[in-house]
N, C-alpha and C positions, 0 to 999 in steps of 0.2 A: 553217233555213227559218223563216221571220216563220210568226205568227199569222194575217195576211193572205193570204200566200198560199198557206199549206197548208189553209184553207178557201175557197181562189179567192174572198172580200173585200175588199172594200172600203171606204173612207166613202164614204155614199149621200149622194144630195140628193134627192129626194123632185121630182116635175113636178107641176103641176096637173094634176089630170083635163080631158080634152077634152069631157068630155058630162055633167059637173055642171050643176045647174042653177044655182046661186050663187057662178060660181069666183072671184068676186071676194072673200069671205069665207073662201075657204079660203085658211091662210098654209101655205106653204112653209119649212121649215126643216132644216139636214144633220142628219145622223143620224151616231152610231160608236157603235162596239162598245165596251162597258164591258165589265172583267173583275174581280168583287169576288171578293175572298179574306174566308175565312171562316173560325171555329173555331180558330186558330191565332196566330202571334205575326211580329210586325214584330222584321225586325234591320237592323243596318248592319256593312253589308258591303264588301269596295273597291270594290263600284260605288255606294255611299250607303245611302241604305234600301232595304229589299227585304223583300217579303209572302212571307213562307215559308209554304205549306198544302197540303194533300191538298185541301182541298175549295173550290171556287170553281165559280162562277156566272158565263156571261158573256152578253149580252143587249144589243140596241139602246136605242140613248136619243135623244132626239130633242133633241137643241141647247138648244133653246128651254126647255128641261123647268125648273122652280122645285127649290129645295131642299126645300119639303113636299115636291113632286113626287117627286122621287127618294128621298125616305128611304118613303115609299109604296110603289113599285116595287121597290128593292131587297127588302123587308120580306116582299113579295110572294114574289117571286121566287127567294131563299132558304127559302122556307114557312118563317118565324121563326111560331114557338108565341106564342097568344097574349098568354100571360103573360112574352113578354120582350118587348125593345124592342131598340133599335139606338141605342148611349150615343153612337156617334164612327162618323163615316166620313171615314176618311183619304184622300189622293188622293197618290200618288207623284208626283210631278212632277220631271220633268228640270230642271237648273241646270246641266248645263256638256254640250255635245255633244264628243268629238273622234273626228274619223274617223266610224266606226257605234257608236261605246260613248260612251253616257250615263253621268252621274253624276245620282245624287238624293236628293230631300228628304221629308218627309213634312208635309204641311199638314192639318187637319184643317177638314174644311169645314162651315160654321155657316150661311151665308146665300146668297140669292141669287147674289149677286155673286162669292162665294168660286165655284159652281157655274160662272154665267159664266165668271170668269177660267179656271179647270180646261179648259175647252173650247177656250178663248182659248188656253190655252199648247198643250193637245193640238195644233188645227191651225196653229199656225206649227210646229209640229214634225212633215213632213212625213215621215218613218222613221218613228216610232212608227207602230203597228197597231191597237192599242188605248189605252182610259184604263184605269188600275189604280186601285181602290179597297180598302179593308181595313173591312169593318165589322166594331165593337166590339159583340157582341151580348151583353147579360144581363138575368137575370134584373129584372123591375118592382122587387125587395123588395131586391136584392142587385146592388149597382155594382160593374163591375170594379175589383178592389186593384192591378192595374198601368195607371195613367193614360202619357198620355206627354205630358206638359207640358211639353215641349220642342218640341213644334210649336204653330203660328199660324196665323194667317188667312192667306189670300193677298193679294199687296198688289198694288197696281199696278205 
């Protein structure tokens, strides 16, 4: 059973309000469920990469959201202590469909557009339930000693 619908979920789109007083101002944008994995370690596996953890977070986001935006939120939303930070937020992403089983890759996302794209490939990929993210959380004083320089930006 998907993540969708054993929380009877979905991705939203959001309506304008009928009795704002400025609807022309209010923008409309989807929403989906993020799922960050936390405190743990990225592998690959035969189905590509994959966030192995006990501990994850999952929450709306809203489309349109900026890359400050979302390392914000996430930050938030994990209650990350103040004196760490969040080095890397990877995004799984699907590269090959067959059948219902994905294969994937890990991107780590740095800008806008990497954020864009993520959502970009989320909804052309119409099975998937969620986006999966993995944040890199440490200490301000002390950088994680396991990098994975083997992932990139997203491309077009």
């Amino acid at each position: 059973m998907s993540f969708a619908s054993a929380c009877n979920c979905t991705v939203n789109t959001c309506t304008q309000p009928t009795n704002s007083i400025n609807t022309t101002a209010t923008m409309c944008h989807p929403t989906a469920y993020v799922c960050v994995y936390y405190n743990s370690q990225i592998c690959n596996t035969n189905e590509g990469t994959t966030f192995i953890s006990n501990n994850t977070k999952t929450f709306m986001v809203n489309k349109a959201i900026t890359f400050t935006q979302l390392l914000e939120l996430v930050h938030q939303k994990l209650n990350i202590e103040p004196h760490q930070h969040i080095q890397h937020l990877h995004f799984r992403c699907p590269i090959f469909e067959s059948g219902q089983h994905y294969m994937y890759t890990c991107f780590i996302l740095r800008h806008d557009h990497d954020v864009g794209q993520m959502f970009n490939i989320f909804y052309n990929n119409p099975t998937l339930s969620f986006v999966e993210l993995f944040a890199t959380i440490c200490n301000n004083n002390n950088p994680p000693n396991n990098q994975h320089d083997s992932t990139s930006n997203l491309e077009d």
